[in-house]
LOMAR-74231 format. One record per residue (C-alpha): x, y, z. Coordinates in steps of 0.25 Angstrom, whole numbers. Each point is the difference from the previous one (the first is absolute). Layout:
# residues N
(site (X, Y, Z))
...
END
This chain:
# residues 424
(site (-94, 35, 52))
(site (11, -3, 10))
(site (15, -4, -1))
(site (-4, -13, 1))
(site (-12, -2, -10))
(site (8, 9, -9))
(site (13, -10, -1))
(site (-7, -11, -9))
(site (-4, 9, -8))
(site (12, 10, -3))
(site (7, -15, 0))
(site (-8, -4, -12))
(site (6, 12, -8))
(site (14, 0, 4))
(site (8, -10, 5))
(site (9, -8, -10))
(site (8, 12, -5))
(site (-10, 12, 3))
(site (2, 12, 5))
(site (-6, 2, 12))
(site (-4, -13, 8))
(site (-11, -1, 9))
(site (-1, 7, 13))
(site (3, -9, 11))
(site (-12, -3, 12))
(site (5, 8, 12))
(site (-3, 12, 6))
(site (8, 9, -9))
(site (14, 7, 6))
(site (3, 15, 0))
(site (0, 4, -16))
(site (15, 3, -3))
(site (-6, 10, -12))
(site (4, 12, 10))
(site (15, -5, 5))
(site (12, -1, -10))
(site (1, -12, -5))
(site (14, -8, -1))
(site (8, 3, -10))
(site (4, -15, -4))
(site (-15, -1, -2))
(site (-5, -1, -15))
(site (-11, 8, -4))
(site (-6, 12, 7))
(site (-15, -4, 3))
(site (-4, -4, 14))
(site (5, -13, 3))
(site (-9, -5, 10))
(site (-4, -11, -8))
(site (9, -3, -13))
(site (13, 5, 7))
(site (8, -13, 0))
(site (-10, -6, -13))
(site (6, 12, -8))
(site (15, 0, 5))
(site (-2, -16, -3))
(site (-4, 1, -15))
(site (10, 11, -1))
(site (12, -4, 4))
(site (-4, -14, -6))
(site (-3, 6, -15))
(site (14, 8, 2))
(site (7, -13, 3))
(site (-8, -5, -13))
(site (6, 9, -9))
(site (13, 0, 5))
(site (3, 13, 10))
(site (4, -3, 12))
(site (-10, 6, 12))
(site (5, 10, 8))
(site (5, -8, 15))
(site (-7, 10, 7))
(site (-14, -4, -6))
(site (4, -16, 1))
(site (2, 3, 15))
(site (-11, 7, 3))
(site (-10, -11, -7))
(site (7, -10, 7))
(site (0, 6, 13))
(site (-15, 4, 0))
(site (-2, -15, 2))
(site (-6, -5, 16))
(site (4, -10, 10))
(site (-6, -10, -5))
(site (1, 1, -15))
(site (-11, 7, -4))
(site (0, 15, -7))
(site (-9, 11, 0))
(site (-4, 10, -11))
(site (9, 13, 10))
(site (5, -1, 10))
(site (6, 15, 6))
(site (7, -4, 11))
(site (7, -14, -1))
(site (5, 1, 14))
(site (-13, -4, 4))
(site (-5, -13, 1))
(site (-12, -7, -7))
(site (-10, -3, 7))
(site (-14, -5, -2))
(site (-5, 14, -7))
(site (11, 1, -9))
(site (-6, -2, -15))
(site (10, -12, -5))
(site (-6, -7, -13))
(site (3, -11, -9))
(site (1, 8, -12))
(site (12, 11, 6))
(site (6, -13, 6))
(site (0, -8, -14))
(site (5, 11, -7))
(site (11, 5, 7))
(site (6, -15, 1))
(site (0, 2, -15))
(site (7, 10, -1))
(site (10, -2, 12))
(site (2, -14, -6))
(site (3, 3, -14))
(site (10, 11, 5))
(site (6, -9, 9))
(site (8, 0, 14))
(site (-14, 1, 9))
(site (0, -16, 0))
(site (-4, 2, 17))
(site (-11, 10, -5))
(site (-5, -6, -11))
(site (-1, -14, 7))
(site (-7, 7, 13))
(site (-10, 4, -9))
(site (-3, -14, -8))
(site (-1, -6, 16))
(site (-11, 10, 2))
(site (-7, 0, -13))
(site (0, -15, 1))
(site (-4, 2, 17))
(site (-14, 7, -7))
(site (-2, -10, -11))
(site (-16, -2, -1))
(site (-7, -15, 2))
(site (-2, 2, -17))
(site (15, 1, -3))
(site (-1, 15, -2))
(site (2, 13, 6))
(site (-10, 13, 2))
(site (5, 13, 1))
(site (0, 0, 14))
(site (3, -13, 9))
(site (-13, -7, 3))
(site (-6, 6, -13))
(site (-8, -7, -10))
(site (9, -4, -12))
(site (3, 7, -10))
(site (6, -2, -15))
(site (8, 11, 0))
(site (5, 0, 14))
(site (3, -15, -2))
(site (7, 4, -13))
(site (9, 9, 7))
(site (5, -8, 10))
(site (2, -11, -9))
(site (10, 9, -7))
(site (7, 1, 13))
(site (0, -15, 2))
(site (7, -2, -13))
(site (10, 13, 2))
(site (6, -7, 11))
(site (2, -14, -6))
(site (-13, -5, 7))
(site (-9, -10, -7))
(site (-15, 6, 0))
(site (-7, -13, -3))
(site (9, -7, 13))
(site (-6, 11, 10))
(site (-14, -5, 4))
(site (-10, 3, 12))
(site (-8, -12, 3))
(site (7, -7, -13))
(site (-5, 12, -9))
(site (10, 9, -7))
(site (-3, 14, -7))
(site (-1, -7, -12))
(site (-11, -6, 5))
(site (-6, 13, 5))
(site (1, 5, -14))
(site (-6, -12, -6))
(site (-12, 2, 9))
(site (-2, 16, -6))
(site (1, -6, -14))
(site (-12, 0, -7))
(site (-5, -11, -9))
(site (2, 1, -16))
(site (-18, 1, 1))
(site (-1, 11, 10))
(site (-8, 12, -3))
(site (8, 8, 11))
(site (4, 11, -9))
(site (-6, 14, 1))
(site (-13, 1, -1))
(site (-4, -15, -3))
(site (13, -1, -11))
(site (9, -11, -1))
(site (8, -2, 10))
(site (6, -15, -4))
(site (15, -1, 7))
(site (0, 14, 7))
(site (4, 1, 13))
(site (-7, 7, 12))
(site (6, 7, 11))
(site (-7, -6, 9))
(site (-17, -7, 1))
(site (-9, 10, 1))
(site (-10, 2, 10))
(site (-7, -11, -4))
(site (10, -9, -1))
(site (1, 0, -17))
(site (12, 4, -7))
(site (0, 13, -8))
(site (12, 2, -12))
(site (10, 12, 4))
(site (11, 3, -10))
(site (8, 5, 10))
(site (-2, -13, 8))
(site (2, -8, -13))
(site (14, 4, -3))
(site (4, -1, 14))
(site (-7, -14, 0))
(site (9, -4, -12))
(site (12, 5, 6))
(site (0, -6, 12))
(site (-5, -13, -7))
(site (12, 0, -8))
(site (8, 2, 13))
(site (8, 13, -3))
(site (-1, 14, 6))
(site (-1, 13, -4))
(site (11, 1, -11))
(site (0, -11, -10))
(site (8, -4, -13))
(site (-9, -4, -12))
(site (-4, -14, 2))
(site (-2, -12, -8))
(site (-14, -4, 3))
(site (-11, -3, -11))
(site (-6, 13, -6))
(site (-12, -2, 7))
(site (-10, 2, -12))
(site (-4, -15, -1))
(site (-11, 7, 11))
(site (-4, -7, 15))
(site (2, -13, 2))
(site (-3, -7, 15))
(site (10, 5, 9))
(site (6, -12, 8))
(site (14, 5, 2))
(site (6, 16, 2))
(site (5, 0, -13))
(site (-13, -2, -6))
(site (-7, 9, 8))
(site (12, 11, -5))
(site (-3, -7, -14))
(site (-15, 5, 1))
(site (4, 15, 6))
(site (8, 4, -9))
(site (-11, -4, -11))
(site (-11, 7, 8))
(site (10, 13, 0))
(site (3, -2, -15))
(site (-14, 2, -3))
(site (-4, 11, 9))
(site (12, 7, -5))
(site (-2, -3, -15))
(site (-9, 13, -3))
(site (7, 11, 5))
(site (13, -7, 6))
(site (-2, 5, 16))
(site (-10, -2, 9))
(site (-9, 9, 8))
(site (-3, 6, 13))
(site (-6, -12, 9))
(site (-2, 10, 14))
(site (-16, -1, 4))
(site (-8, 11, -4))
(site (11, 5, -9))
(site (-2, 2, -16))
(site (8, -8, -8))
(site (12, 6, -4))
(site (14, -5, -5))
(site (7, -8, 13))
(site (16, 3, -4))
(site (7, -8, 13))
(site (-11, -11, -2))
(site (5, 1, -14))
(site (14, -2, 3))
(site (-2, -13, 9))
(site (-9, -6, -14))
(site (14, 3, -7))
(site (8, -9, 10))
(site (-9, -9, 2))
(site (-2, -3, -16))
(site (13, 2, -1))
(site (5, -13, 12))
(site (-9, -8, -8))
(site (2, 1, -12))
(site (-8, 10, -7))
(site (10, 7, -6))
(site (-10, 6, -11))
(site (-11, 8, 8))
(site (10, 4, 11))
(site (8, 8, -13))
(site (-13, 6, -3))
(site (-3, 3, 14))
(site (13, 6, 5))
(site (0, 9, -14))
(site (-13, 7, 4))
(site (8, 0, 13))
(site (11, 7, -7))
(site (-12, 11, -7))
(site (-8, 3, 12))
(site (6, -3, 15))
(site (10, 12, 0))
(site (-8, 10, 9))
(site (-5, -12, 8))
(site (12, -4, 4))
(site (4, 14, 3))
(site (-10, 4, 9))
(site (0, -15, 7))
(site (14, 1, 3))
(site (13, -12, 2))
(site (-11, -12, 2))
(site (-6, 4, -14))
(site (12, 2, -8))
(site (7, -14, 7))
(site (-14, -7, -5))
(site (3, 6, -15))
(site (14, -5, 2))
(site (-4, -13, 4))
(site (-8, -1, -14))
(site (10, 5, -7))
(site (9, -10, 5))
(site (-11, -12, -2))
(site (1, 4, -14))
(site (13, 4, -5))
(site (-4, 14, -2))
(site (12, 12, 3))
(site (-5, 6, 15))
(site (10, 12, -5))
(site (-9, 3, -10))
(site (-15, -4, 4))
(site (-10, 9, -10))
(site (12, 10, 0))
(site (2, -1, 13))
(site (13, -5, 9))
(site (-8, -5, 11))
(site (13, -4, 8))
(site (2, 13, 1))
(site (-13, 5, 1))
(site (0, -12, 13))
(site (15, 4, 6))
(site (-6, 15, -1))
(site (-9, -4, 12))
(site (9, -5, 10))
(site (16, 4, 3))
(site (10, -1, -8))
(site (3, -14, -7))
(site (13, -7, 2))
(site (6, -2, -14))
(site (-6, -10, -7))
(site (8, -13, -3))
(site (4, 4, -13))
(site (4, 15, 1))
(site (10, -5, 10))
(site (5, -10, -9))
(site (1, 10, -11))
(site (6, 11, 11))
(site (11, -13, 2))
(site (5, -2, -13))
(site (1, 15, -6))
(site (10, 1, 16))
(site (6, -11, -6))
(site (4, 5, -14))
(site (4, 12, 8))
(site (10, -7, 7))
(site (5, -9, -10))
(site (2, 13, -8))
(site (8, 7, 10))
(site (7, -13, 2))
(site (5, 0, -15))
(site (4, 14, 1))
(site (9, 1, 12))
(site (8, -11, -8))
(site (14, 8, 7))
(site (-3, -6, 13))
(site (1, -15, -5))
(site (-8, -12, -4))
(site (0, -4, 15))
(site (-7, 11, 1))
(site (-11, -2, -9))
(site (-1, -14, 3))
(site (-3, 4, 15))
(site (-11, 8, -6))
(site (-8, -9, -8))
(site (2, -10, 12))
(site (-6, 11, 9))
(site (-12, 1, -12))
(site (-3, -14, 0))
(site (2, -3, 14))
(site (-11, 12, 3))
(site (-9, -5, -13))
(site (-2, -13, 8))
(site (-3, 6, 13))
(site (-10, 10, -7))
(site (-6, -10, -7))
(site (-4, -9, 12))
(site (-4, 11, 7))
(site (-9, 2, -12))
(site (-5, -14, -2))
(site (-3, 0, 17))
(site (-8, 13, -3))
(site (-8, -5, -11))
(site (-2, -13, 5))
(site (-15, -7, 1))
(site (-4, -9, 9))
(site (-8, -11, -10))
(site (-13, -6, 1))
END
């Protein structure tokens, strides 16, 4: 199988929040796996095709949870980005131009404006990178992997999420007067479809894409990125308001709808054992933990708040020694569900999986918090030493707490600059 028969299929597994997204369809570069790889880089697999995916999702779940990414990292995502908007899984040498064999994707592309927008202070960035998603928009509204590709859910998913990070509205950007959530609607399946595996129900399922013969097939994986990106939110979401989606599937004339009949489509795939399985052709089934982790959000942005608990808790019991050997991607996607959820990243199953995540890249800046704590115990230092060295006179205390109030103001904006998210 080639690179480029390979990408739909890789992209099936892995896109909104996985792992590893699919391989790109070029001629692949020089691996890096022999050369030393930079130091702001997270992770320390071969990067050649999650590099900037998995430098996204982490410096985005740190973001999440409140640490503050180290700049190095931010400015080695952001300056991985071509000339014309567009990024690539790795690319070694920046210096060089992109050209034509240079393996951009929508997916890389999408992730990092998430990333890069919710840090903020990369508006030139993140906006080169809309023009260019928006410059390889299909006829459908949607987006494959590559430009030109056959539409996909979960590619379409992942750059509605970066429509909507940067203050776009996804619903206004059309091709042909088609926007993604057209696309998406088109890779629903009707509530009397029997696209599930082997002959089951597949009624309000999404599909990655119609198969060869042109029929639509239900893919978890699909599906919770279909109701993601139905419900027009990206890869980290708050939990949402929407029905609880067990009245079952009802048509699907509008995205919320379609998001509606998702969500009840995962509820009950998820219901027996609360994850989902291996999907990968010619595989045997076997528990699917990132796939598992993107069910989580998506039940979670609509609503669901019941399964998603049960789901992120068997999470909680079995992910650890996935997400260790899987590395930064995994353990953002773990915080991603935690954060869906309400559930305590620093203490996942046991697990402090902001630390486990931080542990895989450099150093982290301080997170937002530790700073303000640092500040006030300084401050209770000074004020202390301002009492006692009362022989020098109160003008001299109150120049102190003027200076401690003066620098509490400044630090405080520095703070709130930092932390600062661009909003959707």
């Amino acid at each position: 199988m080639n690179v480029r028969s390979s990408a739909a299929v890789l992209a099936a597994v892995a896109v909104i929040g996985a792992a590893v997204p699919a391989a790109a369809d070029s001629s692949p570069s020089p691996s890096p796996s022999q050369q030393a790889l930079p130091t702001a880089l997270y992770g320390d697999g071969d990067p050649q095709y999650d590099g900037v995916w998995r430098q996204s999702l982490a410096l985005l779940a740190q973001h999440t949870v409140g640490v503050e990414p180290p700049k190095a990292s931010v400015d080695w995502l952001a300056g991985q980005q071509c000339a014309d908007g567009s990024f690539a899984p790795y690319r070694a040498d920046t210096g060089t131009a992109c050209d034509a064999k240079t393996m951009v994707d929508t997916n890389q592309t999408a992730a990092a404006v998430q990333a890069l927008a919710a840090l903020g202070g990369h508006d030139a960035v993140t906006g080169k990178a809309v023009d260019w998603l928006k410059s390889v928009q299909n006829k459908d509204g949607g987006w494959g992997y590559t430009a030109g590709g056959a539409s996909d859910a979960n590619s379409t998913s992942v750059v509605i999420g970066a429509l909507a990070a940067t203050g776009e509205k996804p619903a206004e950007v059309v091709k042909d007067g088609k926007s993604p959530h057209d696309a998406l609607l088109k890779l629903a399946l009707p509530c009397d479809s029997k696209g599930g595996k082997g002959g089951a129900d597949g009624a309000g399922a999404f599909a990655f894409q119609p198969d060869k013969k042109g029929e639509l097939v239900a893919n978890a994986d699909a599906t919770a990125a279909g109701v993601v990106g139905s419900l027009g939110v990206g890869l980290v979401v708050e939990p949402g308001k929407g029905e609880a989606a067990d009245a079952g599937c009802e048509k699907a004339d509008t995205p919320e709808q379609a998001a509606a009949n998702g969500a009840a489509h995962l509820i009950g795939v998820l219901a027996e054992d609360g994850h989902l399985v291996s999907a990968l052709p010619g595989s045997e089934d076997q528990p699917d933990y990132g796939n598992t982790a993107d069910a989580v959000v998506a039940l979670a942005a609509q609503g669901a708040t019941e399964q998603a608990a049960k789901s992120v808790a068997w999470l909680e019991k079995n992910a650890a020694d996935w997400a260790a050997q899987s590395g930064p991607a995994a353990y953002a996607q773990l915080i991603f569900a935690a954060h869906a959820t309400g559930t305590d990243p620093r203490a996942f199953g046991g697990s402090d999986l902001v630390k486990q995540l931080t542990a895989t890249g450099p150093a982290a800046e301080k997170s937002s918090q530790t700073a303000n704590d640092d500040k006030a115990g300084q401050d209770e230092k000074d004020e202390a030493k301002a009492e006692s060295d009362s022989g020098s006179g109160l003008w001299w205390v109150g120049s102190i707490v003027g200076v401690c109030l003066v620098a509490a103001a400044g630090i405080g904006f520095l703070l709130r600059g930092r932390s600062r998210k661009q909003q959707s």
